[in-house]
C-alpha positions in Angstrom: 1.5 -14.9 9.1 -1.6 -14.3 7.5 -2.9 -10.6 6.0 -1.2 -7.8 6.8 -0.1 -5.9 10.5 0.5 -2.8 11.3 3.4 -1.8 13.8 4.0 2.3 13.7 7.7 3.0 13.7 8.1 6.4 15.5 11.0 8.1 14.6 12.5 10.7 16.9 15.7 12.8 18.4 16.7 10.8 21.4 15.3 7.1 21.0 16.2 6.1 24.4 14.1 9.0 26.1 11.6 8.2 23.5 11.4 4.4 25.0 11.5 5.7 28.9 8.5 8.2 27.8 6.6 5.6 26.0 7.2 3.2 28.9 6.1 5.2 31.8 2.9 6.8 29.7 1.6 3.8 27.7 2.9 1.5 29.6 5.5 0.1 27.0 7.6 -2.9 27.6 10.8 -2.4 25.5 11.1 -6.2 23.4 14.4 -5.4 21.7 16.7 -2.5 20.9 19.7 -2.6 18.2 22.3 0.0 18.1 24.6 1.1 15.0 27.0 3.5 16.3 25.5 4.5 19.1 22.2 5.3 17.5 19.3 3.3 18.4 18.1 1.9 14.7 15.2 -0.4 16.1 13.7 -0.9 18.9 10.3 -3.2 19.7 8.2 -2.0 22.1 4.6 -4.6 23.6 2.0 -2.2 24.2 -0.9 -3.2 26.5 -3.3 -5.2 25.1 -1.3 -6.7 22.0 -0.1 -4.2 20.1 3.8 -2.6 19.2 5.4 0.4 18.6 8.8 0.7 17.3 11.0 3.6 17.6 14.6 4.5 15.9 16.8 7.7 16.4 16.0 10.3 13.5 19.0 10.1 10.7 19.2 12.0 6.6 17.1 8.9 5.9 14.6 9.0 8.1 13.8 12.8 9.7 12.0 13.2 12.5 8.7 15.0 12.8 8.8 19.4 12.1 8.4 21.2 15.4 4.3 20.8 15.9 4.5 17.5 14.7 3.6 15.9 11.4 1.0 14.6 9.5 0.1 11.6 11.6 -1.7 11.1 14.9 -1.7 8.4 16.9 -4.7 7.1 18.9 -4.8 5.3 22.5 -8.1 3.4 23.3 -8.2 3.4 27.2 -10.9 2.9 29.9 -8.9 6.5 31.8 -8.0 8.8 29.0 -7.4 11.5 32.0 -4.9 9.4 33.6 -2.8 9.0 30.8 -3.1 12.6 29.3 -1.7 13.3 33.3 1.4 10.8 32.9 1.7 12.2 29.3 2.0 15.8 30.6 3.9 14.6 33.5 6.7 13.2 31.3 7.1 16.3 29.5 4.1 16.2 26.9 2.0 19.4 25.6 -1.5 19.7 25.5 -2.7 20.4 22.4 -6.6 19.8 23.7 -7.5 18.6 26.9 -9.3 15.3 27.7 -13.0 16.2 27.8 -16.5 14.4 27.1 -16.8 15.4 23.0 -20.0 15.2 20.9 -19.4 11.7 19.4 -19.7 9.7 22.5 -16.1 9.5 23.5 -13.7 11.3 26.3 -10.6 12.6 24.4 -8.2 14.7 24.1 -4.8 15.4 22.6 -0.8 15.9 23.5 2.2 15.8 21.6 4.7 14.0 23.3 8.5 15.3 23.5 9.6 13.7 19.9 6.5 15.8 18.3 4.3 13.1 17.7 0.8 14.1 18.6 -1.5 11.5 20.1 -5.2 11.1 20.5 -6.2 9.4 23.8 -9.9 8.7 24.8 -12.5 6.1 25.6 -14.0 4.0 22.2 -17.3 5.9 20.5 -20.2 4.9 22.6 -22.4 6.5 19.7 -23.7 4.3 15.9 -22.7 5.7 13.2 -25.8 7.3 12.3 -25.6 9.2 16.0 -22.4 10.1 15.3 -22.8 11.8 12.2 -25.9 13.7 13.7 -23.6 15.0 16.6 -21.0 16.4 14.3 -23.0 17.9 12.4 -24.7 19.6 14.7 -21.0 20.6 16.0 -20.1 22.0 13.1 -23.4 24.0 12.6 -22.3 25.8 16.2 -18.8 26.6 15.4 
């Protein structure tokens, strides 16, 4: 191996929900799953396209995220961002924005799914840096 990789290791109340979820929204295939006393500890999931996602069952070490989620938000590139908010929502995610064309270039929007993660999906920036900047900032002078 050579340089680092990052894998996000959700943690959540009800791992194995958490894996169906994540399959039939993201499209996850579960890799492996290990159990201590009933309670899922790891499991490796292949997303599309290369990347992983782990997932273990909330314990006094590791708590899972406060009700309205916590301080991290996790982003899905995708060519159909409205297809996978509907699945999201369809698996028992909330809305927290919907999916809708945004100043910077890109269609996003935002759910948290059952374990109160919150998740960003949307098409890539289409905008340079420069452009984006310029949009935002004439956002913010509107709001």
């Amino acid at each position: 191996m050579s340089g680092p990789q990052i894998s996000p290791k959700l943690v959540v109340r009800g791992a194995d929900e958490a894996i169906a979820f994540y399959e039939a929204v993201l499209g996850a295939r579960p890799r492996s799953r290990y159990a201590a006393g009933g309670a899922v500890v790891f499991a490796s999931l292949d997303l599309p396209r290369g990347a992983q996602l782990q997932v273990k069952e909330a314990d006094d070490t590791d708590p899972a995220p406060p009700e309205g989620g916590g301080g991290v938000v996790l982003d899905i590139l995708t060519d159909d961002p409205d297809a996978v908010m509907q699945r999201a929502l369809d698996h028992g995610a909330s809305e927290v924005f919907p999916v809708a064309d945004q100043a910077y270039g890109a269609r996003q929007g935002r759910f948290r799914d059952p374990f109160g993660h919150q998740w960003i999906v949307g098409t890539p920036v289409a905008m340079s840096d420069e452009e984006v900047q310029a949009a935002l900032d004439a956002w913010s002078r509107h709001t």
